[in-house]
BALOBA-1460 file (C-alpha; in Angstrom, 3 decimals):
// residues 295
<rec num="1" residu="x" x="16.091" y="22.406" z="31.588"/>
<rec num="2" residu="x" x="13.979" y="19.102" z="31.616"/>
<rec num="3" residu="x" x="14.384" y="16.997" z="34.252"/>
<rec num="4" residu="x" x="14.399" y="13.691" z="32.613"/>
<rec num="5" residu="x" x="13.766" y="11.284" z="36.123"/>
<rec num="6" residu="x" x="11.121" y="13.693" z="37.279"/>
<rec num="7" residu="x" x="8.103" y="12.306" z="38.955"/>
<rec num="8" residu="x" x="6.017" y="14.683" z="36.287"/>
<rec num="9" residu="x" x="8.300" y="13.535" z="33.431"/>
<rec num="10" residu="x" x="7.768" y="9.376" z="34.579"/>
<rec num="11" residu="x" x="3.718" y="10.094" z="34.737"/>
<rec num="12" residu="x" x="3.798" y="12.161" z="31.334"/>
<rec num="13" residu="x" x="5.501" y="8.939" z="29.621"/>
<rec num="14" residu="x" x="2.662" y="6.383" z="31.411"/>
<rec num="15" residu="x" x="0.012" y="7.878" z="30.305"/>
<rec num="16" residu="x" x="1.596" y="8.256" z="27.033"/>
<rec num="17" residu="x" x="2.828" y="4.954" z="26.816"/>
<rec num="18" residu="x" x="-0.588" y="3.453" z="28.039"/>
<rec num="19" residu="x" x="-2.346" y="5.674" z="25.813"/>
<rec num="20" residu="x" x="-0.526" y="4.265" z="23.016"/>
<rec num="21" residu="x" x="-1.024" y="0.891" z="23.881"/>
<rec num="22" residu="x" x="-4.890" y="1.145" z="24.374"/>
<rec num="23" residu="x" x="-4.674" y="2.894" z="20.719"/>
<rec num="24" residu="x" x="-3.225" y="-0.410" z="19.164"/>
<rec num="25" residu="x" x="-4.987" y="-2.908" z="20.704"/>
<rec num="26" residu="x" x="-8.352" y="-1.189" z="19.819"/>
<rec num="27" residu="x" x="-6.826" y="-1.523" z="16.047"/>
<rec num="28" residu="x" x="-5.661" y="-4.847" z="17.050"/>
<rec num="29" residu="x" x="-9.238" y="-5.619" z="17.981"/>
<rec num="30" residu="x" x="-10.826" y="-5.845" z="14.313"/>
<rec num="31" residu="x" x="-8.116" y="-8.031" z="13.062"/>
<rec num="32" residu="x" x="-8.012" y="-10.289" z="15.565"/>
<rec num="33" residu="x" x="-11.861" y="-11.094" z="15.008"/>
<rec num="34" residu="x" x="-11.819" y="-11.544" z="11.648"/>
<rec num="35" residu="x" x="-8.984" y="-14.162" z="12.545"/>
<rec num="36" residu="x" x="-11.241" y="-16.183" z="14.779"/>
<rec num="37" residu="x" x="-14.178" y="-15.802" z="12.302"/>
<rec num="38" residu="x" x="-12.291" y="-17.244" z="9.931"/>
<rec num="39" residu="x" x="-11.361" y="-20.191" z="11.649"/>
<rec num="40" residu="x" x="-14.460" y="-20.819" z="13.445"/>
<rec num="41" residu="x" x="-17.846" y="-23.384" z="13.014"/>
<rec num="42" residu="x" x="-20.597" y="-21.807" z="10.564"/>
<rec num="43" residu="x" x="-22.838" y="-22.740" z="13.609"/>
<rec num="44" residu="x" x="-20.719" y="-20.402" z="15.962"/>
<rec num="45" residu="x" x="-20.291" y="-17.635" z="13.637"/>
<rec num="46" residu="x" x="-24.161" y="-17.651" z="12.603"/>
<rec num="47" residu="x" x="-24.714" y="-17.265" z="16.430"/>
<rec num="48" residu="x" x="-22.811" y="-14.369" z="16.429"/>
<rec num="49" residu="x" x="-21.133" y="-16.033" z="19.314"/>
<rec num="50" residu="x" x="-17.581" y="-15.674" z="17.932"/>
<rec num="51" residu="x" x="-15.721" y="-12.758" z="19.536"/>
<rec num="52" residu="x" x="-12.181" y="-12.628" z="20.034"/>
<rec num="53" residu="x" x="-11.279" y="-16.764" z="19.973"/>
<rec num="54" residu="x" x="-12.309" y="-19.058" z="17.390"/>
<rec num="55" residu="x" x="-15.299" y="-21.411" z="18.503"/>
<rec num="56" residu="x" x="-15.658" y="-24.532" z="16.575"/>
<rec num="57" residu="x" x="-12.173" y="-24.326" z="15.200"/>
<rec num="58" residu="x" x="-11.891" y="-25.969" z="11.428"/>
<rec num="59" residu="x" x="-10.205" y="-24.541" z="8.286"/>
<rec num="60" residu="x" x="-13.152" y="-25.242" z="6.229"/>
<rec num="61" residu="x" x="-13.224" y="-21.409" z="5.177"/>
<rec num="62" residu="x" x="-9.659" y="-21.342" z="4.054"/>
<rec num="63" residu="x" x="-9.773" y="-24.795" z="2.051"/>
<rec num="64" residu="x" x="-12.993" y="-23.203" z="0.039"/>
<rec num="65" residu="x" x="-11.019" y="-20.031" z="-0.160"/>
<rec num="66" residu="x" x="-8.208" y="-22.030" z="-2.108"/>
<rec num="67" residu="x" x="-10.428" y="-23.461" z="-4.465"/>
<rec num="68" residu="x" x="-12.317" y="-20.641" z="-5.403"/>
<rec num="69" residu="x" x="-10.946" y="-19.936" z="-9.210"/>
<rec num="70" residu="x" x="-12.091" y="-16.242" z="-9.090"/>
<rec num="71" residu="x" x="-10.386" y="-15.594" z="-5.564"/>
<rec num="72" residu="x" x="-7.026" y="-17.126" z="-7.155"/>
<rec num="73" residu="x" x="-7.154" y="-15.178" z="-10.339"/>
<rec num="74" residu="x" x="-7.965" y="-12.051" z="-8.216"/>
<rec num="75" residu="x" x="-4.417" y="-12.605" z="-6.072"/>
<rec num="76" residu="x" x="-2.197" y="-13.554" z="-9.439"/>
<rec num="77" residu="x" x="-3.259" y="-9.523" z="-10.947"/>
<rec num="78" residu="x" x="-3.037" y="-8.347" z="-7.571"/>
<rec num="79" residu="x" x="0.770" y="-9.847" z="-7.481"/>
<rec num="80" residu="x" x="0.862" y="-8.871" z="-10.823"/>
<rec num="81" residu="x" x="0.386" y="-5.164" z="-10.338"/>
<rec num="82" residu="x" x="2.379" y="-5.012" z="-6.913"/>
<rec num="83" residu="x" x="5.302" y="-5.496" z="-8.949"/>
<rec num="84" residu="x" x="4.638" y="-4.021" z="-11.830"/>
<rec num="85" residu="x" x="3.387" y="-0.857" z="-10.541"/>
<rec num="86" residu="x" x="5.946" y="-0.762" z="-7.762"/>
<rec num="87" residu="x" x="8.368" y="-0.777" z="-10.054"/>
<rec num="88" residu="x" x="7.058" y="1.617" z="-12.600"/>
<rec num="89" residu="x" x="6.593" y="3.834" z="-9.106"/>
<rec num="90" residu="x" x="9.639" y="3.748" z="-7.962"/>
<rec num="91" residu="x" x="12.079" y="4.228" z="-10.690"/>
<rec num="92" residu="x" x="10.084" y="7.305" z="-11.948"/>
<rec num="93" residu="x" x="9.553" y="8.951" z="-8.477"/>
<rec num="94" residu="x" x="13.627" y="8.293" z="-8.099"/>
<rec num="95" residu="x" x="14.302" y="9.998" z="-12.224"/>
<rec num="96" residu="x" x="11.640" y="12.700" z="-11.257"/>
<rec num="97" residu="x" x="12.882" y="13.472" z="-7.669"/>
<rec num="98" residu="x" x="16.833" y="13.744" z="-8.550"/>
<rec num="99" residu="x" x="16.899" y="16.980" z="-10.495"/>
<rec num="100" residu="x" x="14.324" y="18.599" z="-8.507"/>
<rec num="101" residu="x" x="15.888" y="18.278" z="-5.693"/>
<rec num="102" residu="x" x="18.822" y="20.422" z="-7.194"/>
<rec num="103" residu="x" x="19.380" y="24.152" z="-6.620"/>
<rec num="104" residu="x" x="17.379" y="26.768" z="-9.006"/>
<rec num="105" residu="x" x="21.229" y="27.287" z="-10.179"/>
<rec num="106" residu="x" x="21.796" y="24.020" z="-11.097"/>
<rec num="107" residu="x" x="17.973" y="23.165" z="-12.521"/>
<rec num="108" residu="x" x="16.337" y="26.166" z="-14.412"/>
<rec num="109" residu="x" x="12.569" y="26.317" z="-13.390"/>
<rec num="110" residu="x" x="12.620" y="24.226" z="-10.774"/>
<rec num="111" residu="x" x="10.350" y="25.693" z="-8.840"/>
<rec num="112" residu="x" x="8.119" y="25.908" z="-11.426"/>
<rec num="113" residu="x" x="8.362" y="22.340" z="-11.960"/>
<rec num="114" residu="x" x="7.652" y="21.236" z="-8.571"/>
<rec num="115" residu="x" x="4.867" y="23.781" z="-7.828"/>
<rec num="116" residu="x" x="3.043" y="22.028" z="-11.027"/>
<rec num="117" residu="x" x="3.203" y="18.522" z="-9.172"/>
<rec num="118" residu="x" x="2.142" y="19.825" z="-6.099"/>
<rec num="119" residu="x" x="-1.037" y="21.370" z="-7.870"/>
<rec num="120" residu="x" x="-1.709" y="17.990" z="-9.005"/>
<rec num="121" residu="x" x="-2.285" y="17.570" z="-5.205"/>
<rec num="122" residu="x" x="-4.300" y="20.214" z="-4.920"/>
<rec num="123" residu="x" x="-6.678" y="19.536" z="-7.754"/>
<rec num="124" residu="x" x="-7.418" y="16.722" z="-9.992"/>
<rec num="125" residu="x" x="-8.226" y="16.272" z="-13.221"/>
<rec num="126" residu="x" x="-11.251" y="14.299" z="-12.556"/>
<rec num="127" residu="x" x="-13.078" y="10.872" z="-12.657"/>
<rec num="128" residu="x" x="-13.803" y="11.207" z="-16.311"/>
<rec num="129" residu="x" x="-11.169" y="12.651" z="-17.976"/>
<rec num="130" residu="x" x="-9.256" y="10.250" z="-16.517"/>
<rec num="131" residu="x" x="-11.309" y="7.354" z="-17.819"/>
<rec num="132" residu="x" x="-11.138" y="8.886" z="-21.606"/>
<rec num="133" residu="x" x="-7.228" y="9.357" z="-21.637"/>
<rec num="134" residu="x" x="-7.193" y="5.579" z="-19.870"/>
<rec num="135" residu="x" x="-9.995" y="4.213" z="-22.497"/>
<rec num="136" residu="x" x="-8.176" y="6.998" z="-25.787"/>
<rec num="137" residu="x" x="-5.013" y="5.155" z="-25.008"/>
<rec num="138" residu="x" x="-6.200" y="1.794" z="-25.104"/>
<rec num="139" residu="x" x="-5.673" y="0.190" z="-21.614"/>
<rec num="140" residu="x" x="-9.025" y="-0.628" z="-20.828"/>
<rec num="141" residu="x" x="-8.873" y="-4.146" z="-19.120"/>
<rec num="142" residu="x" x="-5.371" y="-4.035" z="-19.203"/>
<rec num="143" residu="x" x="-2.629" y="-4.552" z="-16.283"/>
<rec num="144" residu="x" x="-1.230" y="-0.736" z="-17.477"/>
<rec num="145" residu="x" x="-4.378" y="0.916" z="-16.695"/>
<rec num="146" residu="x" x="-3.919" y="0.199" z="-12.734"/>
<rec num="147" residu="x" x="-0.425" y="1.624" z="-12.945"/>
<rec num="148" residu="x" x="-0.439" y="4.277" z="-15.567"/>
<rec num="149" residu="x" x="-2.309" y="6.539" z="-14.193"/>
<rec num="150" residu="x" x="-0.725" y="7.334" z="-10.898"/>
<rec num="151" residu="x" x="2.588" y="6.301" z="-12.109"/>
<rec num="152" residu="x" x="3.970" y="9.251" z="-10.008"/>
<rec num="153" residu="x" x="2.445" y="9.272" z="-6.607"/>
<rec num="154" residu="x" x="3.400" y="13.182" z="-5.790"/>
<rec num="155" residu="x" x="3.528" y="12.690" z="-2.102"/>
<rec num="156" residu="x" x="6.367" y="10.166" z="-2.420"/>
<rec num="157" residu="x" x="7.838" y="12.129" z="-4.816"/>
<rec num="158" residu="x" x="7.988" y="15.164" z="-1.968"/>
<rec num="159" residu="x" x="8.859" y="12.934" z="0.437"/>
<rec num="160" residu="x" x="12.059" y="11.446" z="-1.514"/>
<rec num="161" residu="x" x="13.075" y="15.193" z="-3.063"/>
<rec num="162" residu="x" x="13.479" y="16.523" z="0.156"/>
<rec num="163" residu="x" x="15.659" y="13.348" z="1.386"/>
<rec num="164" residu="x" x="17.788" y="13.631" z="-1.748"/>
<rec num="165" residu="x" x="18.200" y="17.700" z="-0.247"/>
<rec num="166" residu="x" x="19.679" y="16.313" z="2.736"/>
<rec num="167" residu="x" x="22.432" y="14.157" z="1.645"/>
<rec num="168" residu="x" x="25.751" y="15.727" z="1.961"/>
<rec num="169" residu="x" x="26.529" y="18.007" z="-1.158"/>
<rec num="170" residu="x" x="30.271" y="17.224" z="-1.098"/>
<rec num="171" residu="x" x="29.821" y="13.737" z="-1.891"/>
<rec num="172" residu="x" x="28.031" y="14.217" z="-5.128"/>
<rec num="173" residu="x" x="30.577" y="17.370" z="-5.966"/>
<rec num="174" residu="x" x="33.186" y="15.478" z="-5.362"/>
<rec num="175" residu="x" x="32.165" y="12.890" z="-7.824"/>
<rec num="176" residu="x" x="31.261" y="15.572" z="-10.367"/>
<rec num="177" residu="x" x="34.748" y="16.494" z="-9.877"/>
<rec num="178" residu="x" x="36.477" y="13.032" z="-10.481"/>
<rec num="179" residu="x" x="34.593" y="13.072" z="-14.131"/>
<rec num="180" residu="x" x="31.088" y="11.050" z="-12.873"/>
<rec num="181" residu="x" x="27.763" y="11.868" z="-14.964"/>
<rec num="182" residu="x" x="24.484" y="12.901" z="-13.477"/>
<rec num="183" residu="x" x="22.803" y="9.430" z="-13.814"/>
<rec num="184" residu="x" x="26.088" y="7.455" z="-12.240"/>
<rec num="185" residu="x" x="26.454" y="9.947" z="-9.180"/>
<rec num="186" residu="x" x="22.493" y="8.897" z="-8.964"/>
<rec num="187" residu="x" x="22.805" y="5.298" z="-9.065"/>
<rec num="188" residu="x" x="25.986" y="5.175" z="-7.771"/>
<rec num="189" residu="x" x="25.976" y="7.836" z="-4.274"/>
<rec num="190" residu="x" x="22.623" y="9.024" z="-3.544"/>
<rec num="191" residu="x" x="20.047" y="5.735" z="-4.311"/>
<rec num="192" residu="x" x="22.405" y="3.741" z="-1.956"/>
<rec num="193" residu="x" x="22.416" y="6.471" z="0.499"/>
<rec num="194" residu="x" x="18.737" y="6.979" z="0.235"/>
<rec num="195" residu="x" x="17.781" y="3.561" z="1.619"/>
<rec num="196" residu="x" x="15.255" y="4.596" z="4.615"/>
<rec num="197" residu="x" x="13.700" y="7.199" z="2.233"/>
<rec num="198" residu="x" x="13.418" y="4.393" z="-0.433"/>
<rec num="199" residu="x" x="11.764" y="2.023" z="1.841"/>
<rec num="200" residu="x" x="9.730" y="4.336" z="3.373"/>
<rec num="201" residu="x" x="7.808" y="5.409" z="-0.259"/>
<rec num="202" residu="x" x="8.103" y="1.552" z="-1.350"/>
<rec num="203" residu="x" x="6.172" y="0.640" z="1.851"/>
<rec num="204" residu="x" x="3.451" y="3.357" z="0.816"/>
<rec num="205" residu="x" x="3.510" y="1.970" z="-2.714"/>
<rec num="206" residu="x" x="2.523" y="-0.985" z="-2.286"/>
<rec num="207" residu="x" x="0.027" y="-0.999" z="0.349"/>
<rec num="208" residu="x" x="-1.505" y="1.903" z="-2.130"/>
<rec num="209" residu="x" x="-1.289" y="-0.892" z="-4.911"/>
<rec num="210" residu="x" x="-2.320" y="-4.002" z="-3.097"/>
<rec num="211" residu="x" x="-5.436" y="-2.000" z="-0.648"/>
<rec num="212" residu="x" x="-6.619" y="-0.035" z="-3.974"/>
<rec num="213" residu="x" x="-10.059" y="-1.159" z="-5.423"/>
<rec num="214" residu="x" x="-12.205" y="1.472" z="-7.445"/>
<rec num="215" residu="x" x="-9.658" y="1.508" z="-10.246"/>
<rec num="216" residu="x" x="-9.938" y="-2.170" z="-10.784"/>
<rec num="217" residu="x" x="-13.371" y="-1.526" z="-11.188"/>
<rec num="218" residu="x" x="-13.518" y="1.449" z="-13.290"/>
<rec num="219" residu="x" x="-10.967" y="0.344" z="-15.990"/>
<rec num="220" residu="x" x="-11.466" y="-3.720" z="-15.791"/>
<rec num="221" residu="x" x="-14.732" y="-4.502" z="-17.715"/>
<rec num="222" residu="x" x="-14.513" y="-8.236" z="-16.948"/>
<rec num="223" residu="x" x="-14.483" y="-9.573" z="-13.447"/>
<rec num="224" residu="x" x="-11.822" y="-11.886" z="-14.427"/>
<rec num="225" residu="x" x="-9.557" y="-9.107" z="-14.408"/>
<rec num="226" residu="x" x="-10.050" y="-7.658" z="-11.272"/>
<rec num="227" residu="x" x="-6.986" y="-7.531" z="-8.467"/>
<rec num="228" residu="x" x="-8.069" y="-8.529" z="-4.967"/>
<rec num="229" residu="x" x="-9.091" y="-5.449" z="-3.131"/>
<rec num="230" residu="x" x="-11.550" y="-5.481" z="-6.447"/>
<rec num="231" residu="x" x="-12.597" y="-8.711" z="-5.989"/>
<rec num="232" residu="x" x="-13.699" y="-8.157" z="-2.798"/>
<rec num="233" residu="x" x="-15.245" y="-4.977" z="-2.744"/>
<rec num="234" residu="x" x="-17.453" y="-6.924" z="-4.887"/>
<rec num="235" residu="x" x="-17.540" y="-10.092" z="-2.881"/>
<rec num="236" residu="x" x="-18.331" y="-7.963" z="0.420"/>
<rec num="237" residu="x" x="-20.184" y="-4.899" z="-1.032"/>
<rec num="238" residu="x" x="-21.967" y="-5.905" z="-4.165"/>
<rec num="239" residu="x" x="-22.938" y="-9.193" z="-4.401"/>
<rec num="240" residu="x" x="-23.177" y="-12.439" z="-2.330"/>
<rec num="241" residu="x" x="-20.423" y="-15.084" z="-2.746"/>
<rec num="242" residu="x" x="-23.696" y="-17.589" z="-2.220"/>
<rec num="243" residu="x" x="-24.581" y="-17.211" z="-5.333"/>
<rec num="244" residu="x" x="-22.311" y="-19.092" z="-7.089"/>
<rec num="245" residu="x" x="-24.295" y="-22.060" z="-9.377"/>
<rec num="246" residu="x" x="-21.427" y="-24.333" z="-9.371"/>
<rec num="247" residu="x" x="-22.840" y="-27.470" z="-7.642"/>
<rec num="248" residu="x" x="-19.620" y="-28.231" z="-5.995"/>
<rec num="249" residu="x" x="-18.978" y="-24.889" z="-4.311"/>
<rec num="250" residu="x" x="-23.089" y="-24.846" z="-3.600"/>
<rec num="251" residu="x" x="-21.967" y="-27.930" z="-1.686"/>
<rec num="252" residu="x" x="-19.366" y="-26.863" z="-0.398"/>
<rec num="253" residu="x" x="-21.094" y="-23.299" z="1.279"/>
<rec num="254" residu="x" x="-23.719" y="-26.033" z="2.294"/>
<rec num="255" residu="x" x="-21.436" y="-26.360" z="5.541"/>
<rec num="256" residu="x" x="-20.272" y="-22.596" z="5.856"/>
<rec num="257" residu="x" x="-21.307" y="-19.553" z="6.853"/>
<rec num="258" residu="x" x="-21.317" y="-16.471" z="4.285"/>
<rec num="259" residu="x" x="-19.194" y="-14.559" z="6.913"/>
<rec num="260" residu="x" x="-16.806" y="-16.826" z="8.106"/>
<rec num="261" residu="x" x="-15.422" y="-16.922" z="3.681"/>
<rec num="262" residu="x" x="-15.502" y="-13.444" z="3.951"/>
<rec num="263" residu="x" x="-13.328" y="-12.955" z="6.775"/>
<rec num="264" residu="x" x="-10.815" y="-15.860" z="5.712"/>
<rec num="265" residu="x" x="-10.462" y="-13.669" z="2.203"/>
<rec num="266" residu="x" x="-10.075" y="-10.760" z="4.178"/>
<rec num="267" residu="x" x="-7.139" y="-12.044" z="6.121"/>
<rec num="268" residu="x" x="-5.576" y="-13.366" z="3.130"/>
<rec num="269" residu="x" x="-5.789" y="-10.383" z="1.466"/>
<rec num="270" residu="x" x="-3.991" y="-8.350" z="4.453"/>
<rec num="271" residu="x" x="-1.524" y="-11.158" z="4.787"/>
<rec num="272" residu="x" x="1.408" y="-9.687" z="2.154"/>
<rec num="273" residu="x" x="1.550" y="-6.600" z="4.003"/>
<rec num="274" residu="x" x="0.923" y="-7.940" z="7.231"/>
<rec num="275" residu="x" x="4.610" y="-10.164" z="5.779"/>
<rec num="276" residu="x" x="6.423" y="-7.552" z="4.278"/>
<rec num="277" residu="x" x="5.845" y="-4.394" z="6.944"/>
<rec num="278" residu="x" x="8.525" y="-6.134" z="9.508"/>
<rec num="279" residu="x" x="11.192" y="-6.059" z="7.010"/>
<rec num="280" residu="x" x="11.105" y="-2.343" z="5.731"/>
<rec num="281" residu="x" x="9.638" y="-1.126" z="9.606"/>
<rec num="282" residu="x" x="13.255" y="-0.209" z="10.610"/>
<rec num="283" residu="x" x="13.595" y="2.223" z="7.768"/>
<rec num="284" residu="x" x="10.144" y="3.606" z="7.868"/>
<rec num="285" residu="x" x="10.580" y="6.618" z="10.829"/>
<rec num="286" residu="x" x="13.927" y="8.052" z="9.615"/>
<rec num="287" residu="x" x="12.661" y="7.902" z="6.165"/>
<rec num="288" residu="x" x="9.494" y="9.844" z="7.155"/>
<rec num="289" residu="x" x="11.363" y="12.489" z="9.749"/>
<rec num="290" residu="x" x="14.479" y="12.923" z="7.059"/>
<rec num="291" residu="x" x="11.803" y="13.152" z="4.510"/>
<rec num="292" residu="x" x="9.774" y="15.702" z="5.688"/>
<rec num="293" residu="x" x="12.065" y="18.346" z="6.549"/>
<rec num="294" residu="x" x="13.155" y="20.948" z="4.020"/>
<rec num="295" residu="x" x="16.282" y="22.401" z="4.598"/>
């Protein structure tokens, strides 16, 4: 029997505890100096003198940010497929997840059915066969193409099929009983039941959407069209945001540093989910445990 106000059980949760807490501020770490980049003097940040505290502190960086057309454009797709493709996600992970997640009795070939999306797991179909079906079905450069293909992400799909397992079978009998269909009992009983599990895969869905780059650059052939993570992948990766040949932005940069923009559209980028994570947090761990056990 564990003795819970043990002197071995107190030291096991210290070092756990403080363990944990070195763990997140070391992640904490990063963020925090791309903050006080962002806000610091280009004559600080060329230094390299700014660590963990802004030096210099001005707002230049952010007021370039928000006149930058292509950084603006970049956030209205990136919007645009959040809730597009969150949407599309969802509702077909919740169709797909609600039969399998019936007996073999009930649902003939099951089994089959989910061992053929967990293949998909296994192995893909690959970079370019991808790209033909995308560019044979027209969606090159289109919204659809960054949704489309991974309409059904498989893990959420597991994740949500086992939840629907757990609910309580008599609820959805008994409604069987009293005359209601397959798609009210789904709508009606298990979505509203399945709330942690729900928030839990919509968390995952769109941090996968908003964080996802190399499809916007794959399927969008003009930069216009790229969401943000896209834009800069491009912006930090590829290509120098210096070398922009408006005169006003050349002006502009004249009293920046390269680095400092960078980290301002980095934080701006992280912002939504940095916004939305507090809201769906209290669902997240029971949606994960409940989740991921099979009965």
């Amino acid at each position: 029997m564990v003795e819970y106000n043990s002197v071995s059980r107190k030291l096991f949760i210290f070092v756990n505890y403080t363990a944990l807490a070195v763990l997140a501020l070391l992640c904490l770490l990063p963020i925090i100096n791309v903050l006080a980049v962002s806000f610091s003097d280009s004559y600080y940040v060329s230094a390299n003198l700014v660590k963990l505290w802004p030096k210099g502190f001005t707002l230049k960086s952010y007021h370039f940010v928000a006149e930058t057309p292509e950084f603006l454009r970049s956030v209205w797709v990136a919007l645009e497929r959040l809730v597009l493709g969150s949407v599309v996600n969802m509702l077909l992970t919740i169709i797909v997840a609600y039969p399998l997640s019936k007996e073999s009795s009930q649902f003939r070939f099951r089994t089959g059915y989910v061992w053929i999306f967990v293949f998909t797991i296994l192995f893909s179909g690959g970079l370019v066969p991808t790209y033909i079906i995308v560019k044979d079905m027209h969606l090159l450069d289109s919204i659809w193409s960054l949704v489309l293909p991974g309409a059904v992400p498989v893990f959420n799909l597991i994740l949500l099929l086992n939840f629907f397992r757990s609910l309580p079978k008599e609820m959805t009998e008994a409604a069987h009983i009293d005359g209601a269909t397959h798609w009210q009992v789904l709508w009606s009983i298990v979505v509203p039941l399945s709330k942690p599990a729900l928030a839990t895969i919509g968390l995952f869905t769109m941090v996968g959407h908003w964080n996802e780059w190399f499809n916007g650059l794959i399927y969008m052939n003009r930069p216009e069209h790229y969401p943000l993570a896209s834009y800069l992948q491009t912006v930090i990766v590829q290509r120098d945001i210096a070398l922009t040949t408006d005169p006003i932005m050349l002006q502009q940069l004249a009293g920046l540093n390269n680095r400092s923009v960078k980290a301002a559209q980095i934080f701006l980028g992280s912002l939504p989910i940095f916004l939305v994570y507090p809201f769906l947090q209290r669902f997240f761990m029971s949606g994960i445990v409940l989740g991921s056990v099979k009965e």
